[in-house]
N, CA and C atoms as a LAMMPS dump frame, in Angstrom:
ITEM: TIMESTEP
0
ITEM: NUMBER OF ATOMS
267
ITEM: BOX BOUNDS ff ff ff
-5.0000000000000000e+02 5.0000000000000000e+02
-5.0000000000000000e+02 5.0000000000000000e+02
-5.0000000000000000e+02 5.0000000000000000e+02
ITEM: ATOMS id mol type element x y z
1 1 1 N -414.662 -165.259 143.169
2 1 2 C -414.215 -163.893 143.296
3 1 3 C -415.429 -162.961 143.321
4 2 1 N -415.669 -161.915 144.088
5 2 2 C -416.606 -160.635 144.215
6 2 3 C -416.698 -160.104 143.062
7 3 1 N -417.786 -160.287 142.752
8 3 2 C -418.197 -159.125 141.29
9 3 3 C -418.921 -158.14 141.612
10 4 1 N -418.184 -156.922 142.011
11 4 2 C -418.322 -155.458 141.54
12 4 3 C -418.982 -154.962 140.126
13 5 1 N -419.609 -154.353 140.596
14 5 2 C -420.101 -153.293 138.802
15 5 3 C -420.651 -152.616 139.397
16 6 1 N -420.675 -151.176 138.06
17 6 2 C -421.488 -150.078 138.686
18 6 3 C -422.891 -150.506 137.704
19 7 1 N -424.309 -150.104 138.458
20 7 2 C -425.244 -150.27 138.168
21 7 3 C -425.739 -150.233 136.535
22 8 1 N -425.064 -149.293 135.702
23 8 2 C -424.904 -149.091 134.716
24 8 3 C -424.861 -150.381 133.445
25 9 1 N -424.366 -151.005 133.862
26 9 2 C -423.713 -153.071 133.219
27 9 3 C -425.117 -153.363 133.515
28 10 1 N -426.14 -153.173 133.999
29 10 2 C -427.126 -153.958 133.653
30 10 3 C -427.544 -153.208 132.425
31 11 1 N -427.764 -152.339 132.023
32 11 2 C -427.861 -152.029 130.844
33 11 3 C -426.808 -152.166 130.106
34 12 1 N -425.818 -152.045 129.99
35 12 2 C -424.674 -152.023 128.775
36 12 3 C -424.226 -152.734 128.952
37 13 1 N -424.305 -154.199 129.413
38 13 2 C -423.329 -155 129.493
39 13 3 C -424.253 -156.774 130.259
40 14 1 N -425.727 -156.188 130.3
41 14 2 C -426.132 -157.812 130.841
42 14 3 C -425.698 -159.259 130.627
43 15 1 N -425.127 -159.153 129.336
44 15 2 C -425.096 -161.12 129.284
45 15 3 C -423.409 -161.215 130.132
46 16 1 N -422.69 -160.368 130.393
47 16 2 C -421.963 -160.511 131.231
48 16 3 C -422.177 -160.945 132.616
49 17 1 N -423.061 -159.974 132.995
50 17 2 C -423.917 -159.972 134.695
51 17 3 C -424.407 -161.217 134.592
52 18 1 N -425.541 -161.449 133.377
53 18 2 C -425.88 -162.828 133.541
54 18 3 C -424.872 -164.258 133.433
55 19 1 N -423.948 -163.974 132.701
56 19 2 C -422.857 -165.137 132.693
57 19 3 C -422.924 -165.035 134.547
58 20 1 N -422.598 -164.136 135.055
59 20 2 C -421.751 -164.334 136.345
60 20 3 C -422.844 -164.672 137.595
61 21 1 N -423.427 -164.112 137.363
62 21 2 C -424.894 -165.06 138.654
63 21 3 C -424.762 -166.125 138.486
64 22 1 N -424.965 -166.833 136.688
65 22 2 C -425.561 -168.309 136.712
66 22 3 C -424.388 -169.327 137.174
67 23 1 N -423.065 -168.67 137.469
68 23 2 C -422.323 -169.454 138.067
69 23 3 C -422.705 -169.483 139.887
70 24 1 N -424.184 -168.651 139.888
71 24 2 C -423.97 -169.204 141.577
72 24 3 C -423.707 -167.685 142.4
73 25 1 N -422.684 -167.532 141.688
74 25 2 C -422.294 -166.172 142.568
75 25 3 C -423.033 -164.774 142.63
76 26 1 N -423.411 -163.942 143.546
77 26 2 C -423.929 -162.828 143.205
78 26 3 C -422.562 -161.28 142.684
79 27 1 N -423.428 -160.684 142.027
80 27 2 C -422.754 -159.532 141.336
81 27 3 C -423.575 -158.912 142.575
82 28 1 N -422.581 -157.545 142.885
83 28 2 C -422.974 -156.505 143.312
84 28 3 C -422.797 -154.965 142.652
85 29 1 N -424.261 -154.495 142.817
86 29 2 C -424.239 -153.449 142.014
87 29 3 C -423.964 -151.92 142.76
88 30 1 N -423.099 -151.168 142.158
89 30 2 C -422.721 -149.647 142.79
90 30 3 C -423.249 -148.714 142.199
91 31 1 N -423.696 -147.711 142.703
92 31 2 C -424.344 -146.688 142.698
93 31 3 C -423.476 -145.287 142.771
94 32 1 N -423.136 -144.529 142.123
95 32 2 C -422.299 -143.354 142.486
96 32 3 C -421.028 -143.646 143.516
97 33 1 N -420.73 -145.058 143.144
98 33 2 C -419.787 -145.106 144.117
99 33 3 C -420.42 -146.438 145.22
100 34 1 N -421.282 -146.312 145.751
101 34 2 C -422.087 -146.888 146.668
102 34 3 C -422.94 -147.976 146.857
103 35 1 N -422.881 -149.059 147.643
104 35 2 C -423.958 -150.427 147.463
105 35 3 C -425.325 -150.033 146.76
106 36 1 N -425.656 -150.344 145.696
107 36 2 C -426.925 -150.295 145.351
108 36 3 C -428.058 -151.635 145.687
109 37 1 N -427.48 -152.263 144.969
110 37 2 C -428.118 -153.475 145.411
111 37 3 C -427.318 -155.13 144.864
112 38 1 N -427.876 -156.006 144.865
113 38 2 C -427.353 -157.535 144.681
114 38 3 C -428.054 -158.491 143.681
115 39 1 N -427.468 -158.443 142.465
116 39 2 C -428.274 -159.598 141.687
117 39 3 C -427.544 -161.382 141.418
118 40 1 N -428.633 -161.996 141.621
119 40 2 C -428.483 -163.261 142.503
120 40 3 C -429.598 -164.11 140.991
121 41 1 N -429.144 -165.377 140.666
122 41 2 C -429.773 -166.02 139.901
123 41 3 C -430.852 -166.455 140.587
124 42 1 N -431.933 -167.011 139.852
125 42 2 C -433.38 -167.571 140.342
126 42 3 C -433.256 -168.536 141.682
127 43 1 N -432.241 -169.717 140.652
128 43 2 C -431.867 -170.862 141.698
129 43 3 C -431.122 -170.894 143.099
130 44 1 N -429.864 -169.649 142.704
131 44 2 C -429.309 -168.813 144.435
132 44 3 C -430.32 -168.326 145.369
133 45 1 N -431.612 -167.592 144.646
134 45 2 C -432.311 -166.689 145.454
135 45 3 C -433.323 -167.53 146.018
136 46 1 N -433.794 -168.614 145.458
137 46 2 C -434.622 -170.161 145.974
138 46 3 C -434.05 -170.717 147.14
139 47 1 N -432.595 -170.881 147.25
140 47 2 C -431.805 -171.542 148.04
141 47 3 C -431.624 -170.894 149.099
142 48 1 N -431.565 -169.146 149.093
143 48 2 C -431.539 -169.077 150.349
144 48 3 C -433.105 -168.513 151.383
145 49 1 N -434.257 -168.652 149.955
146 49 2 C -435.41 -168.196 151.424
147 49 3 C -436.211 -169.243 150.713
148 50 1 N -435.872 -170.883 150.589
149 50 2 C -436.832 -171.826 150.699
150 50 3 C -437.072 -172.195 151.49
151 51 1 N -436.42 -172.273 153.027
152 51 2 C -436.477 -172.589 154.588
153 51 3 C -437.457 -171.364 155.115
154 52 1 N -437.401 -170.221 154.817
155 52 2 C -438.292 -169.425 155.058
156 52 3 C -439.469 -169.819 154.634
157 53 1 N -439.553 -169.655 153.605
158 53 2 C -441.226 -169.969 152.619
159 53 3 C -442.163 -171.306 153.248
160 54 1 N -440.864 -172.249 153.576
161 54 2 C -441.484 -173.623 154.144
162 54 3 C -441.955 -173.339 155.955
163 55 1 N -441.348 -172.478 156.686
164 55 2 C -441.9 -172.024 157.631
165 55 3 C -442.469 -171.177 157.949
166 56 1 N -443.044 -170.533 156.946
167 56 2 C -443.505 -169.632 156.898
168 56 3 C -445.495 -170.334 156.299
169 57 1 N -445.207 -171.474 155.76
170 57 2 C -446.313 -172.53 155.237
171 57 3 C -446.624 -172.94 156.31
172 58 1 N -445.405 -173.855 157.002
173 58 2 C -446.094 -174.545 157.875
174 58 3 C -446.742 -173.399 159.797
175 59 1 N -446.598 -172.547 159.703
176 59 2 C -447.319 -171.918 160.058
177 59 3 C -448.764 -170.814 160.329
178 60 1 N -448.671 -171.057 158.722
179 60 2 C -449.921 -170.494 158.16
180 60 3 C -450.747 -171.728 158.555
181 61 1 N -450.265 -173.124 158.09
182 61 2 C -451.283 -174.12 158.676
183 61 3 C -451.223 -174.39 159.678
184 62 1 N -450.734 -174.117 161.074
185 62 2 C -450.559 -174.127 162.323
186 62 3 C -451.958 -173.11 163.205
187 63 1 N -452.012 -171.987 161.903
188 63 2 C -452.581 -170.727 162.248
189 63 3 C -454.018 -171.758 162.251
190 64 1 N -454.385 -171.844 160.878
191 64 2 C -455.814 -172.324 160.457
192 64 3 C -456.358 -173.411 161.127
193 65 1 N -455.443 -174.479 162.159
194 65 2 C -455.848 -175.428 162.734
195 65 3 C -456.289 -174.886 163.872
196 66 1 N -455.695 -174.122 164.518
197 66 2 C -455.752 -172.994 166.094
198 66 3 C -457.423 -172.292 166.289
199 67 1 N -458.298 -172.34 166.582
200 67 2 C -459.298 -171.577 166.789
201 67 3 C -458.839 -170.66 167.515
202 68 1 N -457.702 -169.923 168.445
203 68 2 C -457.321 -169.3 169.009
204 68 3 C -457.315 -167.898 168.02
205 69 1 N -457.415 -166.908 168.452
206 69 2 C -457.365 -165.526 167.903
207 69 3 C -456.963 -164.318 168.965
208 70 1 N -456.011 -163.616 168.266
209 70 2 C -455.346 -162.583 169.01
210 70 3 C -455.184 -161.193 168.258
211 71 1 N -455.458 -160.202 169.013
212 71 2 C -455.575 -158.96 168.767
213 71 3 C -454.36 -158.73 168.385
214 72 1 N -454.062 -157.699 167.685
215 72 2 C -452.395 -157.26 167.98
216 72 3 C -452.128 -156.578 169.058
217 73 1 N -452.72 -155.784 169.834
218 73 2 C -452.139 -155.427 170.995
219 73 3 C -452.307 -156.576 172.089
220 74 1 N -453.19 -157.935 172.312
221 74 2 C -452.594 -158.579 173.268
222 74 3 C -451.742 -159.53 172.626
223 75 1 N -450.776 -159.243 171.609
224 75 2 C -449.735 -160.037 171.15
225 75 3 C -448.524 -159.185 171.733
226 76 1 N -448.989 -158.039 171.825
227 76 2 C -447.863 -157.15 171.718
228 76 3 C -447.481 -156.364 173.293
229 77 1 N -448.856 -157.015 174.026
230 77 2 C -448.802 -156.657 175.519
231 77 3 C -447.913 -158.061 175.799
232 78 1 N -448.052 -159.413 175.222
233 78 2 C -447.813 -160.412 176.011
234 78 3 C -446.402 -160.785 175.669
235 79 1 N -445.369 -159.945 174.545
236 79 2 C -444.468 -159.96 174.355
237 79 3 C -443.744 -159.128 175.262
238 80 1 N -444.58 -158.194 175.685
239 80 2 C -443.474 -157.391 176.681
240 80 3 C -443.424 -157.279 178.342
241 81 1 N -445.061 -158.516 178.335
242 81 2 C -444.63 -158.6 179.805
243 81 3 C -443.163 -159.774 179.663
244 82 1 N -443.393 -160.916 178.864
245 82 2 C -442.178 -161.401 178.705
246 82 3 C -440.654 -160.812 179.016
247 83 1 N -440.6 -160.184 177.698
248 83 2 C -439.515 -158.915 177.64
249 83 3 C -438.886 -158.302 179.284
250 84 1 N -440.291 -157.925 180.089
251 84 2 C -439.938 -157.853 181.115
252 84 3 C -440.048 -158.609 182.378
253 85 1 N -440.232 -160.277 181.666
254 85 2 C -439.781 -161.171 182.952
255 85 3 C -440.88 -161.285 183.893
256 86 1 N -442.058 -160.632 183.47
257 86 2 C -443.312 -160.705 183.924
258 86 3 C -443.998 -162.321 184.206
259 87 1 N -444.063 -162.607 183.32
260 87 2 C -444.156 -164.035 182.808
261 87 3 C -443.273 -164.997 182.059
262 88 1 N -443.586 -166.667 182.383
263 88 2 C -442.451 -167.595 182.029
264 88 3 C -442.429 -167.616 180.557
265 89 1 N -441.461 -167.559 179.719
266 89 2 C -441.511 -167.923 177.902
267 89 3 C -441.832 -169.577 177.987
């Protein structure tokens, strides 16, 4: 089930919030009414950007093997001749 709270329960009320993450689920927090933000246990928040972090590695070592080096503007010219079909992807 969606757990709602207003932002407030993290102060007056945490071992609740914390009961309810460590089942996995995220609480969402309201603001005057309004999305504030999302609290998510350690192990939820691992699970969903460990595929990131790991490609995000194995490209850093992709980088360091490459003697190749690029400016940002001819990264950013060669994305948009793309963009415009200039050249093959």
């Amino acid at each position: 089930m969606i757990q709602i709270r207003p932002v407030s329960d993290l102060r007056n009320n945490f071992p609740a919030i914390e009961k309810a993450v460590s089942g996995g689920e995220p609480v969402y927090l309201t603001k005057n009414g309004y999305g504030a933000m999302v609290v998510l246990s350690l192990e939820t928040y691992a699970q969903l950007t460990d595929a990131q972090e790991m490609a995000l590695d194995l490209a850093d070592r992709a980088a360091a093997e490459d003697p190749r080096r690029f400016t940002h503007q001819q990264v950013f010219d060669n994305l948009q001749e793309r963009l415009n079909g200039k050249t093959e992807i």
